[in-house]
Residue, then its C-alpha position, 0 to 999 in steps of 0.5 A: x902855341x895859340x896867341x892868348x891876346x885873341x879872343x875865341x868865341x864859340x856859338x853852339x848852335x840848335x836846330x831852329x836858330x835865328x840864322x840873322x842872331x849868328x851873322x850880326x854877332x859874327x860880321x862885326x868881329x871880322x870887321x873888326x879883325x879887318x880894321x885892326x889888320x890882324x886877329x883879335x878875334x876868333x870864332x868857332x860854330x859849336x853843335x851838340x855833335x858834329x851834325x849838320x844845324x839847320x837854321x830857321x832860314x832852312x840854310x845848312x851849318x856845318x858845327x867846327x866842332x862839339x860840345x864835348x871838344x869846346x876848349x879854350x874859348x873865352x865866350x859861348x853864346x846859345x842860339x836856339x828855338x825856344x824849344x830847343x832841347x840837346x838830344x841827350x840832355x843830362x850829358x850835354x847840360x852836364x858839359x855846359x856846367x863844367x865849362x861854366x865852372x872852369x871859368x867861360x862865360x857864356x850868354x844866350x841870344x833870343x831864344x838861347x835864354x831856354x837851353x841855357x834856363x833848361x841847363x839850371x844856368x840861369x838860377x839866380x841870374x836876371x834874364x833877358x827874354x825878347x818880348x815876343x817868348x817872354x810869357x812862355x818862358x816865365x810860364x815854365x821858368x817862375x822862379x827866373x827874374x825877367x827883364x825887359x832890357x834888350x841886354x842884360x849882363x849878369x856876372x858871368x852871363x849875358x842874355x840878349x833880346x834878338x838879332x840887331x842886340x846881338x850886333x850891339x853885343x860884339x861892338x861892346x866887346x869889341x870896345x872892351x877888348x880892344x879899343x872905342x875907336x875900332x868899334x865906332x869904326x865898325x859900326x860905320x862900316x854897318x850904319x849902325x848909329x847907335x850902340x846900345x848897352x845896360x838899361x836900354x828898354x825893348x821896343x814893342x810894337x802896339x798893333x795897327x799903329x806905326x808907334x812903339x809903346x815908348x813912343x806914346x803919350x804917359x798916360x797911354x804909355x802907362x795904360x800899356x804897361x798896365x795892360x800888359x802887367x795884368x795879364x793873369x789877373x784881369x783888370x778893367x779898363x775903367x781901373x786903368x783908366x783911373x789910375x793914369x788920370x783919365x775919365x773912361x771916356x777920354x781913354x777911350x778915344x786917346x787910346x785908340x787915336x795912339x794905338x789904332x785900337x780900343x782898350x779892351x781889343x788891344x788888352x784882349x789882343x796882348x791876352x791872346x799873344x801870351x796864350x799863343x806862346x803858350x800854345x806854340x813854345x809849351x805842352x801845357x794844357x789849354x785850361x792852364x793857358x786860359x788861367x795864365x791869361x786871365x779866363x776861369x774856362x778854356x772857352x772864352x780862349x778858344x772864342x778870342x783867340x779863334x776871332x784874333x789868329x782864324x784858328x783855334x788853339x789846338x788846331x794853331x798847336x796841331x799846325x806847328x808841330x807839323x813843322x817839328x821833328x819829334x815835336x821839337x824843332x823851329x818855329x818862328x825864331x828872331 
C-alpha cells in the first residue's frame, strides 16, 4: 500500500534539458525529506521511453520510468530544449492529455513551456516564457497569452522562467504541502534569501551594463519596455523619447549613461536577439524573420544582424543544426 501523505513528482525529461532546471527542483525536496526525517516528498525521472536523456550538460540520465508507465503522480514538470519534440508525437501528447484529464498537474520548466504548447496543453492557459525564447515561442504560439513573470500558475498548470525559479517552485510547494517552517529551513540550507511567488517580474539583463532593466530610472525604465514592445512594428527614438518626457537629446545621453548604449544600438540590439531565437528555435524563413522584427527586406537583417553576432543568419542557423540530431536537439538551454 503506497503512503498517500507523500507527494510523488515526475520530470519527464528531453533531450537538451537544462541539467541546473532538474538539481534545483530536486535538491530542495531531499532537504526537505532530510529536515522532516522521513519522506514527504518522491520523485521519478520520466522519458518519452526508457532511453538514456542527454542534458544540455552533455551528462547522461537514466529515465526511472516512460511515459506510458507514469501512474500516480501527483506533479509532472517538462523540462526541455525549445525544440523538443517526442519521437512519436501523436501517441506521446496523447498520454500527456490523459494524465492531464485524470487529474495531474503539470508544469514546464524554461523551455518545457513548448513540448507542453505543442501537446495543446497550454491553450487557453497564460504562460510563462523566459525572456531569452519569449519571441520564438510567441512566433509559433500567437494565440498563447505570455507573461513576464518568473512564475505563472494557471489552475492546473504552472510555467516556470528558468533553473533558480525552479528552486523557488519546490519551496512553494514545500510550504503548501508540508509547512513555512521547513521551507524557510531549506532555503537557509541553500542561502537563498528570498522566496519568490506570483507576480515577480523577470529580470533582463541591458547589454554592457551591470543594471537589470528594473533597476534604471522611469523614464529609461519605461524607454526599455517601449523599445522591447515595438518589436514588429518599429518605432522612433524621438517617439520614445516623447512619451517618457524627454527632449531627444536628454534621452540620448541618459540612455546610454544607464545602458552603456545608444537608443537606436540597444533597440537594434533587442531586434537582433528576437531574430536570433528566430533563427535558432524556428524553421521559418529569413524574409519572415525580418518582418517579425520590423524590416520590409531580409537585407538590412542580414547587415545588422552579421555586424551584431560576426555571423549571418543562415550561417549562425547552419552552426546550430550541426550540433542537432535530426535537426532537433539542444541549443543552449537555461
Amino acid at each position: 500500500m503506497t503512503d498517500s501523505s507523500v507527494k510523488k513528482l515526475g520530470f519527464l525529461i528531453f533531450d537538451g534539458f537544462p541539467m541546473a532546471c532538474l538539481t534545483s527542483m530536486i535538491e530542495p525536496l531531499r532537504a526537505a525529506n532530510e529536515i522532516v526525517g522521513k519522506d514527504v516528498f518522491s520523485w521519478q525521472l520520466v522519458g518519452e521511453t526508457h532511453s538514456r536523456v542527454t542534458s544540455s550538460a552533455a551528462v547522461g540520465f537514466d529515465p526511472d520510468i516512460d511515459l506510458d508507465g507514469v501512474d500516480g503522480l501527483d506533479y509532472l514538470y517538462v523540462l526541455s530544449a525549445p525544440q523538443s519534440e517526442f519521437k512519436d508525437a501523436k501517441h506521446s501528447n496523447g498520454v500527456l492529455r490523459r494524465l492531464v484529464q485524470h487529474g495531474m498537474y503539470i508544469g514546464g520548466i524554461s523551455g518545457g513551456v513548448f513540448p507542453l504548447a505543442r501537446a495543446g496543453l497550454l491553450d487557453g492557459f497564460t504562460t510563462s516564457v523566459h525572456w531569452c525564447y519569449r519571441a520564438a515561442f510567441e512566433a509559433e504560439f500567437p494565440q498563447l497569452e505570455t507573461v513576464d513573470d518568473v512564475i505563472y500558475s494557471d489552475r492546473s498548470r504552472t510555467t516556470v522562467s528558468g533553473a533558480a525559479a525552479g528552486f523557488d517552485v519546490m519551496l512553494n510547494l514545500i510550504k503548501q504541502e508540508h509547512d513555512s517552517e521547513v521551507m524557510t529551513e531549506v532555503a537557509c540550507w541553500f542561502q537563498h534569501p528570498l522566496v519568490r511567488g506570483a507576480g515577480v517580474q523577470q529580470r533582463i539583463p541591458t547589454a554592457n551594463s551591470s543594471s537589470t532593466d528594473d533597476m534604471l530610472p522611469p523614464a529609461i525604465q519605461k524607454a526599455v519596455q517601449l523599445f522591447s514592445e515595438s518589436l514588429d512594428e518599429p518605432i522612433s527614438v524621438t517617439e520614445v523619447a516623447d512619451i517618457v518626457g524627454l527632449s531627444p537629446r536628454q534621452m540620448e545621453r541618459k540612455f546610454k549613461q544607464e545602458t552603456g548604449q545608444s537608443p537606436i544600438h540597444f533597440y537594434r540590439s533587442k531586434r537582433m536577439n528576437a531574430a536570433r531565437q528566430l533563427v535558432q528555435y524556428s524553421g521559418v524563413s529569413m524574409a519572415q524573420i525580418a518582418l517579425a522584427v520590423g524590416y520590409s527586406t531580409s537585407a538590412l537583417l542580414v547587415k545588422y544582424y552579421t555586424e551584431e553576432f560576426g555571423v549571418t543568419p543562415q550561417e549562425d542557423r547552419e552552426k546550430v543544426n550541426m550540433f542537432r540530431v535530426k535537426k532537433n536537439a539542444p541549443v543552449p538551454s537555461v
